[in-house]
PDB file of the backbone (N, CA, C, O) and the ligand in Angstrom, with CONECT records:
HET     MG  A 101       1
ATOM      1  N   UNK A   1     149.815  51.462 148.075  1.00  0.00           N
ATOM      2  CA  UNK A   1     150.025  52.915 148.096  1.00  0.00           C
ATOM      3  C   UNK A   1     150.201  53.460 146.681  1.00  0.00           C
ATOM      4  O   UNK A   1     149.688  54.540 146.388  1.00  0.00           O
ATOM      5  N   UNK A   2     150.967  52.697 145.714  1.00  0.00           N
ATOM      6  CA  UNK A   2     151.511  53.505 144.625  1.00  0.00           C
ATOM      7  C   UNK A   2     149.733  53.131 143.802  1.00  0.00           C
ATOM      8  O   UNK A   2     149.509  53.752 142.763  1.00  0.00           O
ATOM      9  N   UNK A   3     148.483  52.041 144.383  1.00  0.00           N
ATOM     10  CA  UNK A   3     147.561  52.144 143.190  1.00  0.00           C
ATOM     11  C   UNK A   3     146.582  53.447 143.368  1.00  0.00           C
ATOM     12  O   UNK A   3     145.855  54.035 142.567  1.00  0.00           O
ATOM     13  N   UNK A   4     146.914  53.679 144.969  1.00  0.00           N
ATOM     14  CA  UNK A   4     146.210  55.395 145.638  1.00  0.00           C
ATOM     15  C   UNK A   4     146.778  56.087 144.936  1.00  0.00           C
ATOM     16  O   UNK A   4     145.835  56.615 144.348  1.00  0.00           O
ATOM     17  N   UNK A   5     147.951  56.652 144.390  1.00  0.00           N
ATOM     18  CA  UNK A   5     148.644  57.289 143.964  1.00  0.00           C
ATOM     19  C   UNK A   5     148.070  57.655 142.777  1.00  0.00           C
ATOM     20  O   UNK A   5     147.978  58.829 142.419  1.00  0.00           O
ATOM     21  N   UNK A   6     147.586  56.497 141.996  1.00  0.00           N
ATOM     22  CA  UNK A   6     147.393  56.999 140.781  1.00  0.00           C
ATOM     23  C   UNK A   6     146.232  57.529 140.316  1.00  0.00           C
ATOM     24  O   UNK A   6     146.153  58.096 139.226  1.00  0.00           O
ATOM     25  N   UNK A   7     144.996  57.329 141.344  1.00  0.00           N
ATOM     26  CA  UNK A   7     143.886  58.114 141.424  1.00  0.00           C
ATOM     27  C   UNK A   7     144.140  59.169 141.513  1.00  0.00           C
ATOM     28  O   UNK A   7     145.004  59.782 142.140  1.00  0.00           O
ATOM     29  N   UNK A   8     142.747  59.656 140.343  1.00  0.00           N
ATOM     30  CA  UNK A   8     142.984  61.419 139.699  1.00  0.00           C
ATOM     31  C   UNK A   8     142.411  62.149 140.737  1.00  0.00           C
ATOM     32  O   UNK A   8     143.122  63.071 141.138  1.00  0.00           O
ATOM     33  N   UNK A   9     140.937  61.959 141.497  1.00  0.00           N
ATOM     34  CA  UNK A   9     140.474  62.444 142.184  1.00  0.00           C
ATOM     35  C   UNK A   9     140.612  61.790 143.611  1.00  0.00           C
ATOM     36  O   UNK A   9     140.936  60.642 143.917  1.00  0.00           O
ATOM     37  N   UNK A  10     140.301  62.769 144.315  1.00  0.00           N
ATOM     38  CA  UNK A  10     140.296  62.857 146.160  1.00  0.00           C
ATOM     39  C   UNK A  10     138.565  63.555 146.920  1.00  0.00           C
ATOM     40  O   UNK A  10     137.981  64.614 146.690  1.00  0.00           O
ATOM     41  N   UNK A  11     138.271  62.592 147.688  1.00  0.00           N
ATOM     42  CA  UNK A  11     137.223  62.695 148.368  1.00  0.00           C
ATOM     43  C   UNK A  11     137.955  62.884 150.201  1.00  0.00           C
ATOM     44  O   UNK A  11     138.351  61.902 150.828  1.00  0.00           O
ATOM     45  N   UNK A  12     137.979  63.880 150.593  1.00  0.00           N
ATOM     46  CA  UNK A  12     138.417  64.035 152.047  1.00  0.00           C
ATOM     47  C   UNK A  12     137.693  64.418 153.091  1.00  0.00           C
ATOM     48  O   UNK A  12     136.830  65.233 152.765  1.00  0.00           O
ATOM     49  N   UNK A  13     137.707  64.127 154.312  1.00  0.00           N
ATOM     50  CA  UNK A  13     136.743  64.192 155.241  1.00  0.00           C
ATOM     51  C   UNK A  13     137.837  65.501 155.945  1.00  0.00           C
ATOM     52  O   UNK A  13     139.039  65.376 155.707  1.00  0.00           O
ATOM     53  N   UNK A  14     137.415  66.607 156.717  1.00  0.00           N
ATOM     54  CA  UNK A  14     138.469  67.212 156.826  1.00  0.00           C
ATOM     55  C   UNK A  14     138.645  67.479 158.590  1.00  0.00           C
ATOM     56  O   UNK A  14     139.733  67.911 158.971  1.00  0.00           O
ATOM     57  N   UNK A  15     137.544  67.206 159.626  1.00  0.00           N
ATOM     58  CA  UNK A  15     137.474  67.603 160.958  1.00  0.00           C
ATOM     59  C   UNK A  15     137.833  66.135 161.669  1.00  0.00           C
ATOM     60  O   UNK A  15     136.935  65.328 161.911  1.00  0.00           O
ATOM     61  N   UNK A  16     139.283  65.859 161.990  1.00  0.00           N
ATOM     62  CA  UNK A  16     139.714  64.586 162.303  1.00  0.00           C
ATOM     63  C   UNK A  16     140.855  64.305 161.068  1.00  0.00           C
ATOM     64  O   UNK A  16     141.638  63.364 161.200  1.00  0.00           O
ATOM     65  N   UNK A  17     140.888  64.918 160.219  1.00  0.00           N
ATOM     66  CA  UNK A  17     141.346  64.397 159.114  1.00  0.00           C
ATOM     67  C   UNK A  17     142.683  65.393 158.834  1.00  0.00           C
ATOM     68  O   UNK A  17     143.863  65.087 158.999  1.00  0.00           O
ATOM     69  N   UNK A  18     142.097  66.763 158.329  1.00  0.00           N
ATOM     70  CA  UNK A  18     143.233  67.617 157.903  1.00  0.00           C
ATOM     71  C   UNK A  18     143.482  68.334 159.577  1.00  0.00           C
ATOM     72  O   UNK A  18     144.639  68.492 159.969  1.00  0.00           O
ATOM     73  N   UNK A  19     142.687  68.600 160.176  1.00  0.00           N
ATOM     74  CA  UNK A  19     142.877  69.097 161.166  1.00  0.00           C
ATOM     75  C   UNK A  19     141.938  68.721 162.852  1.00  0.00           C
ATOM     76  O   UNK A  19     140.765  68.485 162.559  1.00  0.00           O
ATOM     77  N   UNK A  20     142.066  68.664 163.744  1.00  0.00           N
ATOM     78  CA  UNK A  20     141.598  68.509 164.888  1.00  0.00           C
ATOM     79  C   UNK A  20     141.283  69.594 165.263  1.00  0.00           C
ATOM     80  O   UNK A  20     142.195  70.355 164.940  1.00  0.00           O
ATOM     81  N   UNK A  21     140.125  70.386 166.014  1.00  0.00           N
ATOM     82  CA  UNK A  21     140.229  72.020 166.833  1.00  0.00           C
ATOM     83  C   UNK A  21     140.985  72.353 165.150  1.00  0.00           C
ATOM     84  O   UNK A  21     140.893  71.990 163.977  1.00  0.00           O
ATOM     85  N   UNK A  22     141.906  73.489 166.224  1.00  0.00           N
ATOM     86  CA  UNK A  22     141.923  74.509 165.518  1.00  0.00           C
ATOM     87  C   UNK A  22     144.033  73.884 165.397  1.00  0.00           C
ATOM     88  O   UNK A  22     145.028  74.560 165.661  1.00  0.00           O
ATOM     89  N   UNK A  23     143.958  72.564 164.959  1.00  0.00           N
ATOM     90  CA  UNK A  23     145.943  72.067 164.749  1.00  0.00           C
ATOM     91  C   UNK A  23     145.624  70.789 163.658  1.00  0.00           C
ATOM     92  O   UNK A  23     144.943  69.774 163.518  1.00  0.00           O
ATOM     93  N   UNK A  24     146.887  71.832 162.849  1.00  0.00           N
ATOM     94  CA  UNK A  24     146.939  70.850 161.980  1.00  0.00           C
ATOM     95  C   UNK A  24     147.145  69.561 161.842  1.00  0.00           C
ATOM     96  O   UNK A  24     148.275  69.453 162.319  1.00  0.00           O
ATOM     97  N   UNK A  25     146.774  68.354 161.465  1.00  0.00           N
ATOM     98  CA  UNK A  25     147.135  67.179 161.625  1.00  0.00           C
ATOM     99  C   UNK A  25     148.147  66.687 160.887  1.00  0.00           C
ATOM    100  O   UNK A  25     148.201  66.854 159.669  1.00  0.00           O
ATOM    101  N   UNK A  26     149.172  65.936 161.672  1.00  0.00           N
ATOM    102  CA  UNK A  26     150.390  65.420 160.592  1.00  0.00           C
ATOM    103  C   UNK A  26     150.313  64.997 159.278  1.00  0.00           C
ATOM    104  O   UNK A  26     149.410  64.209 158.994  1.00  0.00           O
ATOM    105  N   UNK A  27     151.302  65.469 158.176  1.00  0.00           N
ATOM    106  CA  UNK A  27     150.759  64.868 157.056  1.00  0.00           C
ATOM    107  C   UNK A  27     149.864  65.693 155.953  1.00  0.00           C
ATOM    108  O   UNK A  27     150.008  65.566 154.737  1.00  0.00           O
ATOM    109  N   UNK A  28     148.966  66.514 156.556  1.00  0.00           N
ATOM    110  CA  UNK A  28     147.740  67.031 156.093  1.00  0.00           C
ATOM    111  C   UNK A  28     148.352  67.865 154.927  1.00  0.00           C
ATOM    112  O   UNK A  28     148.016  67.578 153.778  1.00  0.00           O
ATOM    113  N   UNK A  29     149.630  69.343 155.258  1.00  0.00           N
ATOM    114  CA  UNK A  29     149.720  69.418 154.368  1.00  0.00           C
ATOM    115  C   UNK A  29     150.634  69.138 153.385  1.00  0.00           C
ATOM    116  O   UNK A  29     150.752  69.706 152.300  1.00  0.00           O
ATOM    117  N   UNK A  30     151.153  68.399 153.747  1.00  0.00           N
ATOM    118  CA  UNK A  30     152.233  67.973 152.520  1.00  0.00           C
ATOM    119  C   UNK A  30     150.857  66.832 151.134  1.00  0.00           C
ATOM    120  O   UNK A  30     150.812  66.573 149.931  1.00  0.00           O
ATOM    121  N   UNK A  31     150.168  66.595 152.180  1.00  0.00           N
ATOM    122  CA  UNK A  31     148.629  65.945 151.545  1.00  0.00           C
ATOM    123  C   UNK A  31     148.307  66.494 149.799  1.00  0.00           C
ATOM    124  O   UNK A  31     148.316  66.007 148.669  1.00  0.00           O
ATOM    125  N   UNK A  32     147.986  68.067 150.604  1.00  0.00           N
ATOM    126  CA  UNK A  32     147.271  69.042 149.967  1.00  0.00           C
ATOM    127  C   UNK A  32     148.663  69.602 148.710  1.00  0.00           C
ATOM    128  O   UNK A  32     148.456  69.927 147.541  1.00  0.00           O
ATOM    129  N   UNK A  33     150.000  69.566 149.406  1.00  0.00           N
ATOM    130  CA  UNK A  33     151.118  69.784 148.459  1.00  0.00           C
ATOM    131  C   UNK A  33     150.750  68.768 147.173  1.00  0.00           C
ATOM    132  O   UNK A  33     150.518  69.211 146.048  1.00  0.00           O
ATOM    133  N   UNK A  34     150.738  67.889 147.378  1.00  0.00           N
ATOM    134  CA  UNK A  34     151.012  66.790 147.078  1.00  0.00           C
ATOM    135  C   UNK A  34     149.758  66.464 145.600  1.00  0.00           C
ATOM    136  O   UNK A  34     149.978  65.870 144.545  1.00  0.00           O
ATOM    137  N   UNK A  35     148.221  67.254 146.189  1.00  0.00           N
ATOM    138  CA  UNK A  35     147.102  67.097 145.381  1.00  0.00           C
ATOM    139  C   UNK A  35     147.686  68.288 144.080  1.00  0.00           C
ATOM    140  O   UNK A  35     147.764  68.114 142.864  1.00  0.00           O
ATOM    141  N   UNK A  36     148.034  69.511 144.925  1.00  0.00           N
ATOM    142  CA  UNK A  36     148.545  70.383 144.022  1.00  0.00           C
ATOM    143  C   UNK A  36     149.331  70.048 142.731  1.00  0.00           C
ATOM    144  O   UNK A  36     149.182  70.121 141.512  1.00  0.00           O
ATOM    145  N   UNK A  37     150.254  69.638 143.650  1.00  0.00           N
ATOM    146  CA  UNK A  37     151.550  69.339 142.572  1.00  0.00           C
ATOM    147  C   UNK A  37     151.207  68.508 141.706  1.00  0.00           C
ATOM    148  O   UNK A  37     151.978  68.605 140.751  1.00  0.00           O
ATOM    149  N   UNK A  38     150.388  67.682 141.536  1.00  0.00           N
ATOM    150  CA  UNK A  38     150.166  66.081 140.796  1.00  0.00           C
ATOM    151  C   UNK A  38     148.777  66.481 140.112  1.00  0.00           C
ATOM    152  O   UNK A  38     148.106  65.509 139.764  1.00  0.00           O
ATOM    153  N   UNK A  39     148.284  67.612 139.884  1.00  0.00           N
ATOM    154  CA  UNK A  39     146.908  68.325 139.277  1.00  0.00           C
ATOM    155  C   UNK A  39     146.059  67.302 139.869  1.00  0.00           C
ATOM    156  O   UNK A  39     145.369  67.034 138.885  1.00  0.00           O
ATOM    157  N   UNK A  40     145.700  66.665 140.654  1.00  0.00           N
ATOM    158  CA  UNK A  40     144.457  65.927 141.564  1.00  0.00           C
ATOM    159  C   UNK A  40     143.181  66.538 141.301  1.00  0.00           C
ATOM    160  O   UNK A  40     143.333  67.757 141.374  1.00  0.00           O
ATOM    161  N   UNK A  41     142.397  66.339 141.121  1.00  0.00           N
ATOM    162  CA  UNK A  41     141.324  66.921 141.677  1.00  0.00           C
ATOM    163  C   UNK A  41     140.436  66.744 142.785  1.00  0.00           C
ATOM    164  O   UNK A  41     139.746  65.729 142.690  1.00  0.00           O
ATOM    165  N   UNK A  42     140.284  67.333 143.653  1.00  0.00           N
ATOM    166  CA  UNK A  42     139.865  67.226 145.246  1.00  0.00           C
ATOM    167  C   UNK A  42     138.820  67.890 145.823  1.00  0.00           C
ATOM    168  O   UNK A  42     138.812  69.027 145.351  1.00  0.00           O
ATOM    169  N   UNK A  43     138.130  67.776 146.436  1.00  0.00           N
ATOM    170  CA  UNK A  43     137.178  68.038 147.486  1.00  0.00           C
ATOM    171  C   UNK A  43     136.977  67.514 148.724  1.00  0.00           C
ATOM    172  O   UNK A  43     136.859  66.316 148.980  1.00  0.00           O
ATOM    173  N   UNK A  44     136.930  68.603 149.641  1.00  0.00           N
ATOM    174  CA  UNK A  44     137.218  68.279 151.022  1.00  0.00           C
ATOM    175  C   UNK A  44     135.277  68.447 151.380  1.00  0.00           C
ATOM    176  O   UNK A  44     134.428  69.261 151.016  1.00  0.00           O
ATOM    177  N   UNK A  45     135.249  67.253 152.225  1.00  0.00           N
ATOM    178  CA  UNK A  45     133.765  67.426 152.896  1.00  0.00           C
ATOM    179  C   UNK A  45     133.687  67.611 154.348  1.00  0.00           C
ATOM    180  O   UNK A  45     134.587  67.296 155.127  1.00  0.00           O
ATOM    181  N   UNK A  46     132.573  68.134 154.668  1.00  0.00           N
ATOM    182  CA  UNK A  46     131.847  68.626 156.279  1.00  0.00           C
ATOM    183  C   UNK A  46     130.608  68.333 156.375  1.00  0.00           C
ATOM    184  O   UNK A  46     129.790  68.686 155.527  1.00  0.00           O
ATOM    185  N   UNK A  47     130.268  67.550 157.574  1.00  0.00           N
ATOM    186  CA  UNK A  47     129.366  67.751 157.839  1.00  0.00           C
ATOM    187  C   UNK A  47     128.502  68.537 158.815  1.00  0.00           C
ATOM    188  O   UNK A  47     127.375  68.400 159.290  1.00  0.00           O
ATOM    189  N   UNK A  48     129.618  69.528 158.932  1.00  0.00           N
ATOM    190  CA  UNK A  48     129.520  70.491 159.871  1.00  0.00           C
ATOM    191  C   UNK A  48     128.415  72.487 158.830  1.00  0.00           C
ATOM    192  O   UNK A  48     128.974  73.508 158.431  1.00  0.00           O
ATOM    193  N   UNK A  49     127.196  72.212 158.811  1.00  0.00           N
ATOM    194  CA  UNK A  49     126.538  73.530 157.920  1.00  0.00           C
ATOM    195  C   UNK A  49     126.816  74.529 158.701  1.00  0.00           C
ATOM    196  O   UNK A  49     126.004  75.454 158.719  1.00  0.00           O
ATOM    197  N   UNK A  50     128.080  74.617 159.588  1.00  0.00           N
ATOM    198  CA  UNK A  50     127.558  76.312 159.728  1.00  0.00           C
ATOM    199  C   UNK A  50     128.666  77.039 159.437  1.00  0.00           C
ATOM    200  O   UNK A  50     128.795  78.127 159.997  1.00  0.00           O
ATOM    201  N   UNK A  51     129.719  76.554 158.465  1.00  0.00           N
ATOM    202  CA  UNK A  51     130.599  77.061 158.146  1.00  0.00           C
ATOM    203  C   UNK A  51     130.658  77.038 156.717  1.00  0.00           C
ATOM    204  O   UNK A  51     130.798  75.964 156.131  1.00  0.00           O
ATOM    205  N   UNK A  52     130.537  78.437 155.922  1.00  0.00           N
ATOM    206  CA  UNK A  52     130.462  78.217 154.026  1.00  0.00           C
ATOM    207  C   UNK A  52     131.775  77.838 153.867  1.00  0.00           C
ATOM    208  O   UNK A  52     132.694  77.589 154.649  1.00  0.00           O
ATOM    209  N   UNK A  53     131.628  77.854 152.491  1.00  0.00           N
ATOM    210  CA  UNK A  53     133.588  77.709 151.989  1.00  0.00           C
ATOM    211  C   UNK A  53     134.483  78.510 152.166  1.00  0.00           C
ATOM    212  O   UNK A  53     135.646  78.140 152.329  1.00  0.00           O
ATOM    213  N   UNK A  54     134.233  79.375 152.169  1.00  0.00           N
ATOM    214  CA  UNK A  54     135.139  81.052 152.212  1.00  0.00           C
ATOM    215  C   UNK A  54     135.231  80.535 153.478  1.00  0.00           C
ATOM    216  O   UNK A  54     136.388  80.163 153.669  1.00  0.00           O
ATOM    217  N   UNK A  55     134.404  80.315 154.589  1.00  0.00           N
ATOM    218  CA  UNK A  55     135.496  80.509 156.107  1.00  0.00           C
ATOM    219  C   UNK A  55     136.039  79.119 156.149  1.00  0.00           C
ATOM    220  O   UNK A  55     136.796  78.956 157.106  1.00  0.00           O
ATOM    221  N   UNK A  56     135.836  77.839 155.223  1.00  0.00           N
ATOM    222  CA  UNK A  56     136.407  76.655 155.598  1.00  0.00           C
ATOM    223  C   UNK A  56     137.873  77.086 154.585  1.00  0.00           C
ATOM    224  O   UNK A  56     138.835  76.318 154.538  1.00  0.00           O
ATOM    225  N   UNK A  57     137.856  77.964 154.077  1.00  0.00           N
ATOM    226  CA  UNK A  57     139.164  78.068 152.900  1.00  0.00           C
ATOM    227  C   UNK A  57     139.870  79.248 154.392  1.00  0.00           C
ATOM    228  O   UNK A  57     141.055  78.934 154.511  1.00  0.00           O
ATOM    229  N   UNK A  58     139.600  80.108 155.185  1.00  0.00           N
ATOM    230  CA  UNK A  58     139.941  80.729 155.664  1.00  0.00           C
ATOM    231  C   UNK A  58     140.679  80.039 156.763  1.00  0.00           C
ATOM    232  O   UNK A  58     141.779  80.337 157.227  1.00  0.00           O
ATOM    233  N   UNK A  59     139.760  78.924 157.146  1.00  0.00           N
ATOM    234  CA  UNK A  59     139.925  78.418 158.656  1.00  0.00           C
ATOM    235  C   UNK A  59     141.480  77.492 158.005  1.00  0.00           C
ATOM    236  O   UNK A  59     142.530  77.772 158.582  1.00  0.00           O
ATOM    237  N   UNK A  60     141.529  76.661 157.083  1.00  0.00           N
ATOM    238  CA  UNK A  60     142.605  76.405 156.434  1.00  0.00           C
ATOM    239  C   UNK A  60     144.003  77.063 156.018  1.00  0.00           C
ATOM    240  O   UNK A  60     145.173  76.723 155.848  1.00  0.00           O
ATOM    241  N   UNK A  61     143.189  78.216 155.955  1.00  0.00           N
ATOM    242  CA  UNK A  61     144.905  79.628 155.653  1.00  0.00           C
ATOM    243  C   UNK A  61     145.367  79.811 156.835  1.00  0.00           C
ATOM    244  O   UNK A  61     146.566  79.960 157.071  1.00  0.00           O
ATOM    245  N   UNK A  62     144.031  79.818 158.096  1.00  0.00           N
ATOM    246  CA  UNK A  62     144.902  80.465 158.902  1.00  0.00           C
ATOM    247  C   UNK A  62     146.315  79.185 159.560  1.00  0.00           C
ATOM    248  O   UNK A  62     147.464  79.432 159.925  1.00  0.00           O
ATOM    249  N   UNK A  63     145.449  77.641 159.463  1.00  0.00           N
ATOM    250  CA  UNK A  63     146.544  76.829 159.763  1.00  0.00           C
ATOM    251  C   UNK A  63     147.841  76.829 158.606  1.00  0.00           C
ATOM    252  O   UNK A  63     148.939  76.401 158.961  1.00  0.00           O
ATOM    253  N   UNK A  64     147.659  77.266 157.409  1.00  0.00           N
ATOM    254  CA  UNK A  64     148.675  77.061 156.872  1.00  0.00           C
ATOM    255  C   UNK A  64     148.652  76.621 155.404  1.00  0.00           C
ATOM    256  O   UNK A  64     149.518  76.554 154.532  1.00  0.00           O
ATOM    257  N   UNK A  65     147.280  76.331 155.453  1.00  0.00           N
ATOM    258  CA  UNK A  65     147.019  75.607 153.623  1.00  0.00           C
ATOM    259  C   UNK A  65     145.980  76.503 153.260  1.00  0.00           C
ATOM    260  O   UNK A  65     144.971  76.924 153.825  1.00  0.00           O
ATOM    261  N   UNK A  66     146.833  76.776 151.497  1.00  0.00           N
ATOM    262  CA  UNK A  66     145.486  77.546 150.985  1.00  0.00           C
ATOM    263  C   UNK A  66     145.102  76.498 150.048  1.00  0.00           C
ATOM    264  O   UNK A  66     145.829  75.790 149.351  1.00  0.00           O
ATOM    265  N   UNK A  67     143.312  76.532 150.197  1.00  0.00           N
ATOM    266  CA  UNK A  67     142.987  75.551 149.523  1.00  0.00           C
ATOM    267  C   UNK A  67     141.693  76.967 148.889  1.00  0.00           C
ATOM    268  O   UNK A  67     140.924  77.630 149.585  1.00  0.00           O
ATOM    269  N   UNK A  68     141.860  77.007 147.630  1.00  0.00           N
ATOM    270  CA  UNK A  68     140.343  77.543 147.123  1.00  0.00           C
ATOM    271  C   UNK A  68     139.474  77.122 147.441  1.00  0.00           C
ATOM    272  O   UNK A  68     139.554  75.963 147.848  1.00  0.00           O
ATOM    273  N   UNK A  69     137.975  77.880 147.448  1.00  0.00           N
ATOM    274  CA  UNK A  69     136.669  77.869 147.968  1.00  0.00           C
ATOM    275  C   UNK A  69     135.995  76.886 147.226  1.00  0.00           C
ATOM    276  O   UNK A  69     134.977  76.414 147.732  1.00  0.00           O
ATOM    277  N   UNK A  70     136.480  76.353 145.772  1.00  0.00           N
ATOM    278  CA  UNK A  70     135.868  75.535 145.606  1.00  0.00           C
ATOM    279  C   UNK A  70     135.602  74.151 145.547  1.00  0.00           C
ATOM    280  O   UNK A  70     134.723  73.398 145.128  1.00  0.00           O
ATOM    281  N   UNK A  71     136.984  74.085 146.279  1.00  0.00           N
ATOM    282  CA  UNK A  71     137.396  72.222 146.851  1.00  0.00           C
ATOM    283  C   UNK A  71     137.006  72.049 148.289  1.00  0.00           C
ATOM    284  O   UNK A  71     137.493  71.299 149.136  1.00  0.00           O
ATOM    285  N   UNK A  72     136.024  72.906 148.375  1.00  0.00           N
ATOM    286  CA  UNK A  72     134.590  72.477 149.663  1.00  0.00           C
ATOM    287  C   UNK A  72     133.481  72.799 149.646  1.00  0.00           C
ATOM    288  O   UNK A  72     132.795  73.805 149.466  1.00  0.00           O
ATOM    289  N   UNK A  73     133.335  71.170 149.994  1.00  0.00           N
ATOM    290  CA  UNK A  73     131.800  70.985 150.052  1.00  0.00           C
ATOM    291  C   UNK A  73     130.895  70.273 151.150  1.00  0.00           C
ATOM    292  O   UNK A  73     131.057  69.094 151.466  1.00  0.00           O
ATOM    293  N   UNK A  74     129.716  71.284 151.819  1.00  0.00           N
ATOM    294  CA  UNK A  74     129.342  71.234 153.308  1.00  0.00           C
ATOM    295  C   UNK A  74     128.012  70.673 152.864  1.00  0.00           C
ATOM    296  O   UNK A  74     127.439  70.329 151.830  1.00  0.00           O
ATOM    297  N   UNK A  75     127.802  70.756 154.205  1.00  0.00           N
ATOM    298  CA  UNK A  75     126.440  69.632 154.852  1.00  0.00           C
ATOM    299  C   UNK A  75     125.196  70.916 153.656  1.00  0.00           C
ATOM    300  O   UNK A  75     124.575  70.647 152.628  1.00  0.00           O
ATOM    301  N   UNK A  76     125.295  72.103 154.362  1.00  0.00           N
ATOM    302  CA  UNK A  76     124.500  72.845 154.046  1.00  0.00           C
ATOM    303  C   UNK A  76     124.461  72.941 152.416  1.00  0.00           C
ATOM    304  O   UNK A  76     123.366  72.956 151.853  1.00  0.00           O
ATOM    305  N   UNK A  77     125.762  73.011 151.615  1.00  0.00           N
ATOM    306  CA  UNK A  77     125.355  72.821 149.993  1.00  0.00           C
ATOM    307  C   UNK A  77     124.235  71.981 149.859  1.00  0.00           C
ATOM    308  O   UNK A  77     123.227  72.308 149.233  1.00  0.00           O
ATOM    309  N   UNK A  78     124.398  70.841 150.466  1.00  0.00           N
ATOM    310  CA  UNK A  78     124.120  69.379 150.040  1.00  0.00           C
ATOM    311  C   UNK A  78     122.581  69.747 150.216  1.00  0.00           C
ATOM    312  O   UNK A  78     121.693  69.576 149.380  1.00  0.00           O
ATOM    313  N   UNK A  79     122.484  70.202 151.281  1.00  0.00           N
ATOM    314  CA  UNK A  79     120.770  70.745 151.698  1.00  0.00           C
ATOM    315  C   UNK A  79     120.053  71.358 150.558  1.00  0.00           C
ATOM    316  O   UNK A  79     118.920  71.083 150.164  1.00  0.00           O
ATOM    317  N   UNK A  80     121.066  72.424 149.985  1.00  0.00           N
ATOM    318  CA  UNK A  80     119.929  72.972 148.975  1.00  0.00           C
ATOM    319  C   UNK A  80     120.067  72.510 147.630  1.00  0.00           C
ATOM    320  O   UNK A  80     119.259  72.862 146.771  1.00  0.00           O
TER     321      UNK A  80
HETATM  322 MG    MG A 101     135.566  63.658 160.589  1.00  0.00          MG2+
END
Protein backbone atom coordinates (compact mmCIF):
# COMPACT_ATOMS: atom_id res chain seq x y z
CA UNK A 1 0.00 0.00 0.00
CA UNK A 2 2.51 2.64 1.15
CA UNK A 3 4.56 1.70 -2.65
CA UNK A 4 0.75 2.79 -4.29
CA UNK A 5 1.02 5.65 -2.27
CA UNK A 6 3.86 6.98 -3.68
CA UNK A 7 2.79 6.98 -7.26
CA UNK A 8 2.40 10.50 -8.74
CA UNK A 9 -0.17 9.57 -11.20
CA UNK A 10 -3.69 7.67 -11.17
CA UNK A 11 -5.36 5.83 -14.03
CA UNK A 12 -9.19 5.08 -12.80
CA UNK A 13 -11.88 3.17 -14.26
CA UNK A 14 -14.93 5.03 -12.89
CA UNK A 15 -18.55 2.91 -13.65
CA UNK A 16 -18.04 0.05 -10.91
CA UNK A 17 -15.33 1.92 -9.49
CA UNK A 18 -16.17 5.52 -8.17
CA UNK A 19 -19.69 4.86 -8.51
CA UNK A 20 -22.42 2.12 -9.44
CA UNK A 21 -25.95 3.69 -11.17
CA UNK A 22 -26.29 6.72 -9.94
CA UNK A 23 -24.40 5.79 -5.68
CA UNK A 24 -21.44 6.48 -4.70
CA UNK A 25 -19.11 3.71 -4.00
CA UNK A 26 -17.35 3.35 -0.61
CA UNK A 27 -14.12 4.92 -0.40
CA UNK A 28 -14.45 6.75 -3.76
CA UNK A 29 -14.40 9.97 -2.26
CA UNK A 30 -12.12 10.20 0.30
CA UNK A 31 -10.09 8.52 -3.03
CA UNK A 32 -10.48 11.71 -4.92
CA UNK A 33 -9.74 13.76 -1.33
CA UNK A 34 -6.92 12.06 -1.10
CA UNK A 35 -5.58 12.64 -5.11
CA UNK A 36 -6.32 16.30 -4.25
CA UNK A 37 -4.61 16.73 -1.23
CA UNK A 38 -1.29 14.83 -2.25
CA UNK A 39 -1.20 16.99 -5.89
CA UNK A 40 -1.70 13.38 -7.81
CA UNK A 41 -2.27 13.64 -11.04
CA UNK A 42 -5.36 11.68 -12.29
CA UNK A 43 -7.61 10.68 -14.91
CA UNK A 44 -10.67 8.93 -14.66
CA UNK A 45 -11.67 6.65 -17.82
CA UNK A 46 -15.10 5.45 -19.66
CA UNK A 47 -15.84 3.48 -21.88
CA UNK A 48 -19.06 4.62 -21.99
CA UNK A 49 -19.06 7.72 -25.50
CA UNK A 50 -22.14 9.15 -24.78
CA UNK A 51 -21.32 11.12 -21.99
CA UNK A 52 -18.54 14.32 -22.57
CA UNK A 53 -16.64 15.53 -19.54
CA UNK A 54 -18.73 18.38 -18.48
CA UNK A 55 -21.67 15.83 -17.79
CA UNK A 56 -19.12 13.11 -16.37
CA UNK A 57 -17.74 16.19 -14.03
CA UNK A 58 -21.54 16.96 -13.46
CA UNK A 59 -22.73 13.41 -12.94
CA UNK A 60 -19.83 13.42 -10.15
CA UNK A 61 -21.04 16.84 -8.40
CA UNK A 62 -24.20 15.73 -8.31
CA UNK A 63 -22.93 12.54 -6.10
CA UNK A 64 -20.71 14.66 -4.23
CA UNK A 65 -17.17 15.01 -5.87
CA UNK A 66 -16.02 17.82 -7.84
CA UNK A 67 -13.63 16.61 -10.12
CA UNK A 68 -12.68 19.15 -13.18
CA UNK A 69 -13.48 18.37 -16.79
CA UNK A 70 -10.19 17.65 -17.41
CA UNK A 71 -9.42 14.49 -15.34
CA UNK A 72 -11.82 12.70 -17.95
CA UNK A 73 -11.24 10.82 -20.47
CA UNK A 74 -14.02 8.84 -22.71
CA UNK A 75 -14.34 6.22 -25.24
CA UNK A 76 -15.41 8.99 -27.68
CA UNK A 77 -12.06 11.35 -27.10
CA UNK A 78 -10.14 8.31 -27.82
CA UNK A 79 -12.20 7.98 -31.21
CA UNK A 80 -11.16 11.18 -32.55
MG1 LIG B 1 -15.99 -0.41 -14.99
Amino acid sequence: MDELKEKLAFISDMDGVIYHGNRLLPGAKEFVDWLNANNKKYLFLTNSSERTPRELREKLSRLGIDVPEEHFYTSALASV
